[in-house]
PQR file with spaces between the fields and no chain letter, atoms N, CA, C, O and H, PARSE charges and radii, in Angstrom:
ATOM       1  N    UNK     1     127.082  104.380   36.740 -0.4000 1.5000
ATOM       2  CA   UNK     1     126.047  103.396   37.030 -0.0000 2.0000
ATOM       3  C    UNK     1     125.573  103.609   38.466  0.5500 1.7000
ATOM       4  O    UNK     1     126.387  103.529   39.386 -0.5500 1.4000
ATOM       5  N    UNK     2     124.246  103.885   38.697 -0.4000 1.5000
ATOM       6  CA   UNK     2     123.739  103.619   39.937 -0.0000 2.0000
ATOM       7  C    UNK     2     123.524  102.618   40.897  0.5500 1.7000
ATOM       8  O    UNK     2     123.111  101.630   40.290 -0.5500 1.4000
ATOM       9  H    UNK     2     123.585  103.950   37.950  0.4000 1.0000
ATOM      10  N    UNK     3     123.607  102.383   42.150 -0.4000 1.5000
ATOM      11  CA   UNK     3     123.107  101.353   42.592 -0.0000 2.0000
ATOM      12  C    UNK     3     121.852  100.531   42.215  0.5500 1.7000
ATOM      13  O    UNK     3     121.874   99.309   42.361 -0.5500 1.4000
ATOM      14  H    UNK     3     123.943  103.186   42.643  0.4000 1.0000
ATOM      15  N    UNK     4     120.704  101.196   41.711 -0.4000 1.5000
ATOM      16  CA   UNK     4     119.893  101.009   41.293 -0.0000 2.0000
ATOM      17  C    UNK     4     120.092   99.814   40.127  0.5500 1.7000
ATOM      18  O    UNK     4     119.676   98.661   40.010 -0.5500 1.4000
ATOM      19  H    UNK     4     120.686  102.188   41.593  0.4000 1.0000
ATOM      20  N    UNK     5     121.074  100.827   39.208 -0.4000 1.5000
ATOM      21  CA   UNK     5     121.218   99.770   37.656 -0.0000 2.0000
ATOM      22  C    UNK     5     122.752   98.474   38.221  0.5500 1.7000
ATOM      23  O    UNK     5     123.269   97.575   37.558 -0.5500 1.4000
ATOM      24  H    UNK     5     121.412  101.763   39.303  0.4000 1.0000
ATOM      25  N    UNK     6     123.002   98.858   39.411 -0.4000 1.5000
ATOM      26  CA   UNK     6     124.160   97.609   39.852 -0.0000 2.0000
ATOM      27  C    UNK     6     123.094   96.428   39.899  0.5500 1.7000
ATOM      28  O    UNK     6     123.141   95.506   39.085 -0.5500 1.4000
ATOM      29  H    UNK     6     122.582   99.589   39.950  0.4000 1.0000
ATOM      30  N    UNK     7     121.936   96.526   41.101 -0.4000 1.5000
ATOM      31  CA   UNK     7     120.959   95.696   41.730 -0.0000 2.0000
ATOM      32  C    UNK     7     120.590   94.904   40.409  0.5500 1.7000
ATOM      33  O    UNK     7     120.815   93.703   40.259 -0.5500 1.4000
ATOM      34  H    UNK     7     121.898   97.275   41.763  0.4000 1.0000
ATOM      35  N    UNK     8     119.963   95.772   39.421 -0.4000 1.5000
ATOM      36  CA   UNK     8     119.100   95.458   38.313 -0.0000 2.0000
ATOM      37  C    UNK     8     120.124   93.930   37.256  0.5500 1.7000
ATOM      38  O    UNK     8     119.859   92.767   36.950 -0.5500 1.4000
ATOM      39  H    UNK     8     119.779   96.747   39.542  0.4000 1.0000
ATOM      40  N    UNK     9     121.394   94.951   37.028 -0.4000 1.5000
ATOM      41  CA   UNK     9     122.353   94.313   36.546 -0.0000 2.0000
ATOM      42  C    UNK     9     122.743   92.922   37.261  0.5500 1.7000
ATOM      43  O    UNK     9     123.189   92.175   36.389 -0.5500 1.4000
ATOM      44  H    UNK     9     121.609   95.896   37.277  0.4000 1.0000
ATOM      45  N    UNK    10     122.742   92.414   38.286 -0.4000 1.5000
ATOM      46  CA   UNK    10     122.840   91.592   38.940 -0.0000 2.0000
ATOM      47  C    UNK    10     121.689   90.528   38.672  0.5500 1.7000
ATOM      48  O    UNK    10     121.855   89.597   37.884 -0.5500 1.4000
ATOM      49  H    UNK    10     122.380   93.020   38.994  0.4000 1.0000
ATOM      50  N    UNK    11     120.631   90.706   39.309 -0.4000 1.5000
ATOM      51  CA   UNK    11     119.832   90.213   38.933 -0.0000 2.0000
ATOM      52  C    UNK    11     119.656   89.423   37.588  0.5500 1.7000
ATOM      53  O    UNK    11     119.573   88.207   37.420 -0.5500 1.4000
ATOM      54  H    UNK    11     120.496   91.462   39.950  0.4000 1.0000
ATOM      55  N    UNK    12     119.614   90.636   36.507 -0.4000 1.5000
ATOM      56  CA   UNK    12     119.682   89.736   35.611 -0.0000 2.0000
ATOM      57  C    UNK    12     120.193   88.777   35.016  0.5500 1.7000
ATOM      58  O    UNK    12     119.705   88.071   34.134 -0.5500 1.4000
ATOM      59  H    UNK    12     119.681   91.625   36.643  0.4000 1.0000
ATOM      60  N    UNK    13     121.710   88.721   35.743 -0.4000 1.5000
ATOM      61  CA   UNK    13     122.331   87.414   35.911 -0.0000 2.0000
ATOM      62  C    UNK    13     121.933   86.619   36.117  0.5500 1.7000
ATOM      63  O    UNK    13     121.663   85.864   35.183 -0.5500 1.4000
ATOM      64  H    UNK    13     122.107   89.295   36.459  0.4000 1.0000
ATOM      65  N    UNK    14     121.680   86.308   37.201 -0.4000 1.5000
ATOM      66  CA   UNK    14     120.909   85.164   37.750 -0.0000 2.0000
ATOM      67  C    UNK    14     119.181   84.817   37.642  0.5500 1.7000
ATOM      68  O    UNK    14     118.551   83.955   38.256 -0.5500 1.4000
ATOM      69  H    UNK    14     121.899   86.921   37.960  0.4000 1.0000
ATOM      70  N    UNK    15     118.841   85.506   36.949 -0.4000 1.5000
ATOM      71  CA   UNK    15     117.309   85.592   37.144 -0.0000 2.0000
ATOM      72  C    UNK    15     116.576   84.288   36.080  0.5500 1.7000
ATOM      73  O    UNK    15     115.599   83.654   36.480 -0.5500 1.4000
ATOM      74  H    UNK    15     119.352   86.206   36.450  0.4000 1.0000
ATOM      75  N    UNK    16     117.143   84.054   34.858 -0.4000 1.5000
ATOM      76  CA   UNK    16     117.045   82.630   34.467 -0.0000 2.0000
ATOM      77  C    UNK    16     117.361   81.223   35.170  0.5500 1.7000
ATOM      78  O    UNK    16     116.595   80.261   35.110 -0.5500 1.4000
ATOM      79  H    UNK    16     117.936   84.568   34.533  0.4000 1.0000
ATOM      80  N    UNK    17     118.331   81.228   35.702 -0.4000 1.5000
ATOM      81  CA   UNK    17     118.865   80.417   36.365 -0.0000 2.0000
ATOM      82  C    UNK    17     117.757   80.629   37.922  0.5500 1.7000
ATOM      83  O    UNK    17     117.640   79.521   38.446 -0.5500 1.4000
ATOM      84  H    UNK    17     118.953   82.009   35.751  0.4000 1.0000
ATOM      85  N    UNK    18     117.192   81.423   38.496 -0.4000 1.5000
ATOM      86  CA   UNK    18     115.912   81.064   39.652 -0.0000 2.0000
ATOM      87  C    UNK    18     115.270   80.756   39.256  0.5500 1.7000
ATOM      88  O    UNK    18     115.106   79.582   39.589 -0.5500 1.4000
ATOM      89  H    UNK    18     117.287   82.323   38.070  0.4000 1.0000
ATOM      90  N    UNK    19     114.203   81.263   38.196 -0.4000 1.5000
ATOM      91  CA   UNK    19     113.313   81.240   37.280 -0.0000 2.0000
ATOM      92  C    UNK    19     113.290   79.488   36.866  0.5500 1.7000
ATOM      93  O    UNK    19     112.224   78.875   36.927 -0.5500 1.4000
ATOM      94  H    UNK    19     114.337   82.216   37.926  0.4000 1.0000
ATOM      95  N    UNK    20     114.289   78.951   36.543 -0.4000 1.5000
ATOM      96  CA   UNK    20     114.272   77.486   35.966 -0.0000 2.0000
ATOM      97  C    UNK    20     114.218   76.366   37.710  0.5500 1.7000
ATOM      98  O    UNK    20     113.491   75.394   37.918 -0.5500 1.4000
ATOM      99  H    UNK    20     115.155   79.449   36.494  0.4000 1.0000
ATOM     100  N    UNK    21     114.945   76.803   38.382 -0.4000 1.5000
ATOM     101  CA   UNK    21     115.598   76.057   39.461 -0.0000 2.0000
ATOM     102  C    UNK    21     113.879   76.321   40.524  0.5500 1.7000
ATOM     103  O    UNK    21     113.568   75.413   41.294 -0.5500 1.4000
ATOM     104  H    UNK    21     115.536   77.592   38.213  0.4000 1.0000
ATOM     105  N    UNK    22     113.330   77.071   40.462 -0.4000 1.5000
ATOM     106  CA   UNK    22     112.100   77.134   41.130 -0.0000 2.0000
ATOM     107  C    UNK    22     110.956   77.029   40.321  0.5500 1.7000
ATOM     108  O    UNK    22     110.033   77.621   40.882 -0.5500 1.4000
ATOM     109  H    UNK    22     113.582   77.809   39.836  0.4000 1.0000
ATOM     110  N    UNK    23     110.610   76.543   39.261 -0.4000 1.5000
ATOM     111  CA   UNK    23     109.729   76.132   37.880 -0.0000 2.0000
ATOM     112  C    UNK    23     109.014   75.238   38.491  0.5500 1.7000
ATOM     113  O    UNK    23     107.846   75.586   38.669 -0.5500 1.4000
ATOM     114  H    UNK    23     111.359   76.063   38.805  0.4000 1.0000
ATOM     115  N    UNK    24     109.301   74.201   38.877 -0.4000 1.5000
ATOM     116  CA   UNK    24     108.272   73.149   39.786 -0.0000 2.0000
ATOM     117  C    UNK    24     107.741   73.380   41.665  0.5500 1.7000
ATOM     118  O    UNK    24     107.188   72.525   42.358 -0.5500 1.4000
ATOM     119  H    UNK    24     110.250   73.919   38.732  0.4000 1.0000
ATOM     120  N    UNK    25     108.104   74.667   42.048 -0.4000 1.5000
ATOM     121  CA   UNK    25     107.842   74.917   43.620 -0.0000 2.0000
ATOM     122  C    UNK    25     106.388   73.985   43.695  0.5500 1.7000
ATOM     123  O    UNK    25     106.170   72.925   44.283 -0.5500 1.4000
ATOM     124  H    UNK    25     108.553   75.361   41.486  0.4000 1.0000
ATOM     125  N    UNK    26     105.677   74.668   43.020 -0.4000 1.5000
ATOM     126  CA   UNK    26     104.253   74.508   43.486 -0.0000 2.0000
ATOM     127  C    UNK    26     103.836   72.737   43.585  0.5500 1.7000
ATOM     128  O    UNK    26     102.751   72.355   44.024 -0.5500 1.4000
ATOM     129  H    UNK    26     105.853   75.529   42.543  0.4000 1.0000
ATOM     130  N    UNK    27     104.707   71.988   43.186 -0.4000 1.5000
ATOM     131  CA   UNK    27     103.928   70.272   42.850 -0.0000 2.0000
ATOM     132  C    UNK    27     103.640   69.962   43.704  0.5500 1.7000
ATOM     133  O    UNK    27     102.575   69.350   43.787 -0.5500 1.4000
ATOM     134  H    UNK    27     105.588   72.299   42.830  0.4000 1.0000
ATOM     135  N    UNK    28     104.496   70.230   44.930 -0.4000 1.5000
ATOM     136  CA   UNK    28     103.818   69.641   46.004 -0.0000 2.0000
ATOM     137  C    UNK    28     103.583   70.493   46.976  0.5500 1.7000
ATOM     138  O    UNK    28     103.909   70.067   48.083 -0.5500 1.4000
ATOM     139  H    UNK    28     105.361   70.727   44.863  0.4000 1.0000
ATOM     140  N    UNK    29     103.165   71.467   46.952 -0.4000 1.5000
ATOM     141  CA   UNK    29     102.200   72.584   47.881 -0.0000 2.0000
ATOM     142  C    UNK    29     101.090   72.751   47.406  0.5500 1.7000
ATOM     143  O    UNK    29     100.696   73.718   46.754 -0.5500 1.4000
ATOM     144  H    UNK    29     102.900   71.814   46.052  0.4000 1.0000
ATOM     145  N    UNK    30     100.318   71.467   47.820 -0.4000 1.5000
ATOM     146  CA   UNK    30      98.534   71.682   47.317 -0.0000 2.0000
ATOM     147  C    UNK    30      97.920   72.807   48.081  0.5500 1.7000
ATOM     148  O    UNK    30      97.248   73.656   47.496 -0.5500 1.4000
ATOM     149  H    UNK    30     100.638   70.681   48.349  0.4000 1.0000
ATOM     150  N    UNK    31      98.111   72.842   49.268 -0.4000 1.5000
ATOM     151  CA   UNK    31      97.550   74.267   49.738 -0.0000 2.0000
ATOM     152  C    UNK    31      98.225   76.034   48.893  0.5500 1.7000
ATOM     153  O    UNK    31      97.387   76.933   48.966 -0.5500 1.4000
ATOM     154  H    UNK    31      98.657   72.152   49.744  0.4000 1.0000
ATOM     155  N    UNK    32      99.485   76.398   48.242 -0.4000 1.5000
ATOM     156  CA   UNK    32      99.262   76.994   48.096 -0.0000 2.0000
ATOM     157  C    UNK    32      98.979   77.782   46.478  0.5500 1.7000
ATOM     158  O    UNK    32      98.980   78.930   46.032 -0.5500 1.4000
ATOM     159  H    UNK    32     100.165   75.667   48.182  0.4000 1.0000
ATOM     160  N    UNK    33      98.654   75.790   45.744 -0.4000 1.5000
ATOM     161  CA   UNK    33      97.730   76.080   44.730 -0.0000 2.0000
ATOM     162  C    UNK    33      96.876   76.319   44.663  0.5500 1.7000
ATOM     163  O    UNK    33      96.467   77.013   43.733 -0.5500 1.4000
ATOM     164  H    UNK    33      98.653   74.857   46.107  0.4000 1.0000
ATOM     165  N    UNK    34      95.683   75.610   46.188 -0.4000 1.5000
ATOM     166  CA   UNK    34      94.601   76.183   46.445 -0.0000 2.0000
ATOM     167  C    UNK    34      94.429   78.151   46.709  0.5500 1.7000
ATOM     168  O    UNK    34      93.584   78.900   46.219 -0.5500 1.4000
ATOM     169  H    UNK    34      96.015   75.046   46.944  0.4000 1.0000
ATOM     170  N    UNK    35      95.442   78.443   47.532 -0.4000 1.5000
ATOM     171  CA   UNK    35      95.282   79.679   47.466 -0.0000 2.0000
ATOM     172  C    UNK    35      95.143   80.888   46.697  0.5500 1.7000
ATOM     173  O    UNK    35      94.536   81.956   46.787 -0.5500 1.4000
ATOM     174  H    UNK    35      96.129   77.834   47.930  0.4000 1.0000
ATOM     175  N    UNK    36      96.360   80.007   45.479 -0.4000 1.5000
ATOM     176  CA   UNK    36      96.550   80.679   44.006 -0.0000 2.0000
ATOM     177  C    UNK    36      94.962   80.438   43.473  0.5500 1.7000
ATOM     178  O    UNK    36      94.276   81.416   43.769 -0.5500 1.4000
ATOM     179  H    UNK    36      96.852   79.139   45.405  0.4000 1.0000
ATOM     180  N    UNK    37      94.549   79.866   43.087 -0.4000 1.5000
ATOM     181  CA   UNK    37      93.034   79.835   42.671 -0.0000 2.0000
ATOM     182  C    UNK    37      92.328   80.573   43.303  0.5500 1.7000
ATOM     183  O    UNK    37      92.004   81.598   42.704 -0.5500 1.4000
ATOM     184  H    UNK    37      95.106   79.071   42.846  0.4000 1.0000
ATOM     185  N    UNK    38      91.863   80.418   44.546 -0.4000 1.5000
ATOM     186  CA   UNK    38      91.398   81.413   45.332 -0.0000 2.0000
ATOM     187  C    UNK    38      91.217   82.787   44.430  0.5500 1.7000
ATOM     188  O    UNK    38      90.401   83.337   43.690 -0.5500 1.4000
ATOM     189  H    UNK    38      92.125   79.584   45.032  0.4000 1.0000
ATOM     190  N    UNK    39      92.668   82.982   45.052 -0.4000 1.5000
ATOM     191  CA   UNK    39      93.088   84.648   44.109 -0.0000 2.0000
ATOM     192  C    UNK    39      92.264   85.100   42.932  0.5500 1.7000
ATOM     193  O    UNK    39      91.455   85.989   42.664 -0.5500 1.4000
ATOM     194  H    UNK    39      93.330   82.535   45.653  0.4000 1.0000
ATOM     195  N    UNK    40      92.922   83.945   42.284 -0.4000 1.5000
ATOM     196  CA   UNK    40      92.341   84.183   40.367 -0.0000 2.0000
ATOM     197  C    UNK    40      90.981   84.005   40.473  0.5500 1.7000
ATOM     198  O    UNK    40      90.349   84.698   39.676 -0.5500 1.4000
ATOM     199  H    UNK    40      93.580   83.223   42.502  0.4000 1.0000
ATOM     200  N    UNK    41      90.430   83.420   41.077 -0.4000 1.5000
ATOM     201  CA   UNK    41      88.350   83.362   41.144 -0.0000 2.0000
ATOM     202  C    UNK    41      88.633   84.713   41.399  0.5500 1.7000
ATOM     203  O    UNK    41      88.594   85.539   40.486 -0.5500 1.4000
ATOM     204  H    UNK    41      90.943   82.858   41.725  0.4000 1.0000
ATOM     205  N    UNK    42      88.904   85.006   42.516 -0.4000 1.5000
ATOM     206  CA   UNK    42      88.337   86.780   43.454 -0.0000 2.0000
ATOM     207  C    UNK    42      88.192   87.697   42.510  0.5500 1.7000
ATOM     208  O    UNK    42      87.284   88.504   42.312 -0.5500 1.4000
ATOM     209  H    UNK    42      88.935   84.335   43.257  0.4000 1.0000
ATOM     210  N    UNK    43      89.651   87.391   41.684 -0.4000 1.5000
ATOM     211  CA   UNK    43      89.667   88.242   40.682 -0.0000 2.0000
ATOM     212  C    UNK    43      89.595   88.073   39.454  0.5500 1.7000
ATOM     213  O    UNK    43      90.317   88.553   38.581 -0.5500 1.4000
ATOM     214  H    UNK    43      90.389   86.735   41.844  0.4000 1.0000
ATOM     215  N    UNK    44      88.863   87.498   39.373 -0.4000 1.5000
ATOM     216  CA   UNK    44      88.429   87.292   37.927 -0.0000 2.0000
ATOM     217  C    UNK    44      86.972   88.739   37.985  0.5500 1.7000
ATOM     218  O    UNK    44      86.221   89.206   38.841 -0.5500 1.4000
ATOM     219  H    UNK    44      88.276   87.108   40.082  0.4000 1.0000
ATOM     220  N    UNK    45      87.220   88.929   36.690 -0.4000 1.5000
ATOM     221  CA   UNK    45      86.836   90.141   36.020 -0.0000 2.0000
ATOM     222  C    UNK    45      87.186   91.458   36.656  0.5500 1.7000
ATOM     223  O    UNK    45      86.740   92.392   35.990 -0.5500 1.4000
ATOM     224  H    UNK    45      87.830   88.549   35.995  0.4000 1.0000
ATOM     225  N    UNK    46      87.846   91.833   37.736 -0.4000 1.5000
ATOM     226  CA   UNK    46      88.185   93.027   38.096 -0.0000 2.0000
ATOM     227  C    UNK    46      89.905   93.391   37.286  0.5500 1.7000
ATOM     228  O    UNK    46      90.441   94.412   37.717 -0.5500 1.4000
ATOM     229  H    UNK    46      88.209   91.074   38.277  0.4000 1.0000
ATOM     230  N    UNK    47      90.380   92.913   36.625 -0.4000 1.5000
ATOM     231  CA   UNK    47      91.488   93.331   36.020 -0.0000 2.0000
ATOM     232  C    UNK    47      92.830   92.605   36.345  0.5500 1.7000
ATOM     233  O    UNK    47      92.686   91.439   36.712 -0.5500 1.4000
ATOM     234  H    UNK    47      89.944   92.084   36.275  0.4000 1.0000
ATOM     235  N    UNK    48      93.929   93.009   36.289 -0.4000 1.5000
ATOM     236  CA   UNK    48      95.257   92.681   36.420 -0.0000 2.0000
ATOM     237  C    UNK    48      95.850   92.639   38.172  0.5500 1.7000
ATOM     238  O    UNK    48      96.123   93.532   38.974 -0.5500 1.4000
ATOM     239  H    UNK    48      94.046   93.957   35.991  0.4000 1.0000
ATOM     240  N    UNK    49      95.863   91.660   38.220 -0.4000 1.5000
ATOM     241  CA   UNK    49      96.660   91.308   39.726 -0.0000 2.0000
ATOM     242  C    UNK    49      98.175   91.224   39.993  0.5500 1.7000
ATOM     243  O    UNK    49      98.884   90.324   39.542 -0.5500 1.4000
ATOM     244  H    UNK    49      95.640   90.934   37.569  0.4000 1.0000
ATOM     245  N    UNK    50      98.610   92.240   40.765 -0.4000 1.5000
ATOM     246  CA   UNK    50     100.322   92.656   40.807 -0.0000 2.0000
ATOM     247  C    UNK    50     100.742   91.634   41.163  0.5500 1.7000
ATOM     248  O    UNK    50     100.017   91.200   42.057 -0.5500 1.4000
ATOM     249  H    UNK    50      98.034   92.971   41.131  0.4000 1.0000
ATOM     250  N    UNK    51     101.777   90.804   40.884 -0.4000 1.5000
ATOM     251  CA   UNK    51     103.235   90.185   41.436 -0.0000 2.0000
ATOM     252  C    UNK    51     103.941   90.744   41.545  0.5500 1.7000
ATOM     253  O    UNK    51     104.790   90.876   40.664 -0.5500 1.4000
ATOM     254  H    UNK    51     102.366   91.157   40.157  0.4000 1.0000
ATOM     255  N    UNK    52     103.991   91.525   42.943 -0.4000 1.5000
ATOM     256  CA   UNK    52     104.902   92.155   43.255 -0.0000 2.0000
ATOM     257  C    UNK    52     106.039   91.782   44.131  0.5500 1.7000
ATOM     258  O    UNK    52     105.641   91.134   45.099 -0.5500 1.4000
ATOM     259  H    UNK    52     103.301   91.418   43.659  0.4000 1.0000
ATOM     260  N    UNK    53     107.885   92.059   44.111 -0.4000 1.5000
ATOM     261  CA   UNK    53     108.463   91.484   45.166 -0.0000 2.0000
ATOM     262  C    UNK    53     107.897   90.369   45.351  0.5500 1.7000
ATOM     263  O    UNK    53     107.195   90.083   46.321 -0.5500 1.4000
ATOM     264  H    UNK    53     108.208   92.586   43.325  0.4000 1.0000
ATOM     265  N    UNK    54     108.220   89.535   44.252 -0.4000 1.5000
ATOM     266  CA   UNK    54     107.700   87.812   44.881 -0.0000 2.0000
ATOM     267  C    UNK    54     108.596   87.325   43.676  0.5500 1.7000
ATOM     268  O    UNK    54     108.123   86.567   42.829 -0.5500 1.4000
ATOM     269  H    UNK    54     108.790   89.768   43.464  0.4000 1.0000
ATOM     270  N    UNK    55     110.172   87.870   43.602 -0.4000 1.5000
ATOM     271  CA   UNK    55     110.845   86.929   42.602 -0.0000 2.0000
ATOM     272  C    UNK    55     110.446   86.977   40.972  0.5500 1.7000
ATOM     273  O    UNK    55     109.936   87.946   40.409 -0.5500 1.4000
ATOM     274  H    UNK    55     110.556   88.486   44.290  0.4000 1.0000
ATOM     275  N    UNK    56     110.749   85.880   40.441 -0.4000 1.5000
ATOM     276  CA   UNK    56     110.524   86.596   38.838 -0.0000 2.0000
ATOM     277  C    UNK    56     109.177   86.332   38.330  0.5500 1.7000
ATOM     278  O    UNK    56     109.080   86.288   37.104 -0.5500 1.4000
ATOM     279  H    UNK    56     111.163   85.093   40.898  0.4000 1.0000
ATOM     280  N    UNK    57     108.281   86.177   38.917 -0.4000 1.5000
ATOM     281  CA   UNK    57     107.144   86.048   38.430 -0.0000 2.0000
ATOM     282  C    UNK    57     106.657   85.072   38.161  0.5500 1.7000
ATOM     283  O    UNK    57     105.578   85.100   37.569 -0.5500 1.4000
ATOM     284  H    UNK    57     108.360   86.212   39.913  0.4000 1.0000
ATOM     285  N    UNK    58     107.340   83.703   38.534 -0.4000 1.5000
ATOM     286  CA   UNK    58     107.224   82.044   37.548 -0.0000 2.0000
ATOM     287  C    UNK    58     106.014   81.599   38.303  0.5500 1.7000
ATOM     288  O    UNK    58     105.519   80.586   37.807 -0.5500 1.4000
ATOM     289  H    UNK    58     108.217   83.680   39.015  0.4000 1.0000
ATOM     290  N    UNK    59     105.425   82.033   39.304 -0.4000 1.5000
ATOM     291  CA   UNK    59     104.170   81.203   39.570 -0.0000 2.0000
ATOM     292  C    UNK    59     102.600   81.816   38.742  0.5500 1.7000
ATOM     293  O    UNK    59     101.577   81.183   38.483 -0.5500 1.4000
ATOM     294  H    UNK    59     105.827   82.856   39.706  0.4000 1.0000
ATOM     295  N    UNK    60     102.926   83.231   38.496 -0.4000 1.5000
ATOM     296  CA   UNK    60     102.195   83.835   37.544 -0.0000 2.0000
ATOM     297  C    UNK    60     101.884   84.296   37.034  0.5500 1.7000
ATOM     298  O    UNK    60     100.824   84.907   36.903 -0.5500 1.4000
ATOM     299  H    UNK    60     103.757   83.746   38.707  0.4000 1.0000
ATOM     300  N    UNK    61     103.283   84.087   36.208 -0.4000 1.5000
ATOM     301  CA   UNK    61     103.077   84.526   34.789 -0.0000 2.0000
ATOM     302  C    UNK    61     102.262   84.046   33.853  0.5500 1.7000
ATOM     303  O    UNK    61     102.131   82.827   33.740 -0.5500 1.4000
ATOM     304  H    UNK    61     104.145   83.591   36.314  0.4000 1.0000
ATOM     305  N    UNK    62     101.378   85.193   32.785 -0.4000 1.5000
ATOM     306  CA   UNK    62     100.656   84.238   31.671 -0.0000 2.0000
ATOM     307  C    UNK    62     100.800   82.975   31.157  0.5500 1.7000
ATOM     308  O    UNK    62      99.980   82.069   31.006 -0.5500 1.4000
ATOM     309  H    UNK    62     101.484   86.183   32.877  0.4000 1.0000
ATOM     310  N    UNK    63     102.100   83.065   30.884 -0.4000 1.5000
ATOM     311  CA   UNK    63     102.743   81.846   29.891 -0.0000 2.0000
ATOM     312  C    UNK    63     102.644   80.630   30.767  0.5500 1.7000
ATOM     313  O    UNK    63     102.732   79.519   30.246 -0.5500 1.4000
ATOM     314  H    UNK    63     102.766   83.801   31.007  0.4000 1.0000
ATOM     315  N    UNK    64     102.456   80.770   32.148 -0.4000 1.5000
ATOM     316  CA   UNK    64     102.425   79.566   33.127 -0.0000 2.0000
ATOM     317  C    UNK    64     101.346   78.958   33.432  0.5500 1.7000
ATOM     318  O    UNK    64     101.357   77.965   34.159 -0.5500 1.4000
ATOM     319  H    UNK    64     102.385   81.673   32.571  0.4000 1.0000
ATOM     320  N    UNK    65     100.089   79.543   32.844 -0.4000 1.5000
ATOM     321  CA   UNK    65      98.652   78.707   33.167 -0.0000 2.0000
ATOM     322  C    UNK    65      98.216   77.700   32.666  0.5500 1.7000
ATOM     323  O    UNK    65      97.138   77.241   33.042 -0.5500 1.4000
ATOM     324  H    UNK    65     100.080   80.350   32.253  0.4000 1.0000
């Protein structure tokens, strides 16, 4: 096993358990819902916008709109 698949392996431990425990961040950061919109206008119709290195994805992911 590589470090690589240690990191990965790890993670996926815990990655439900962030994923649930940070599910509501945004309720009370109106500014950086405003920003999130922002985003999604800019890019609306130019294609797919990376979440990258920003955790598991729970602020935007599809399933979350």
């Amino acid at each position: 096993m590589t470090d690589d698949d240690r990191v990965a392996s790890d993670y996926d431990l815990i990655a439900e358990c962030y994923a649930r425990e940070l599910s509501g961040e945004l309720t009370g950061k109106p500014l950086d819902r405003a920003l999130l919109r922002y985003v999604v206008h800019q890019a609306d119709g130019r294609g797919p916008v990376g979440d990258l290195g920003c955790g598991p994805g729970h602020l935007t992911h599809p399933k979350g709109r």
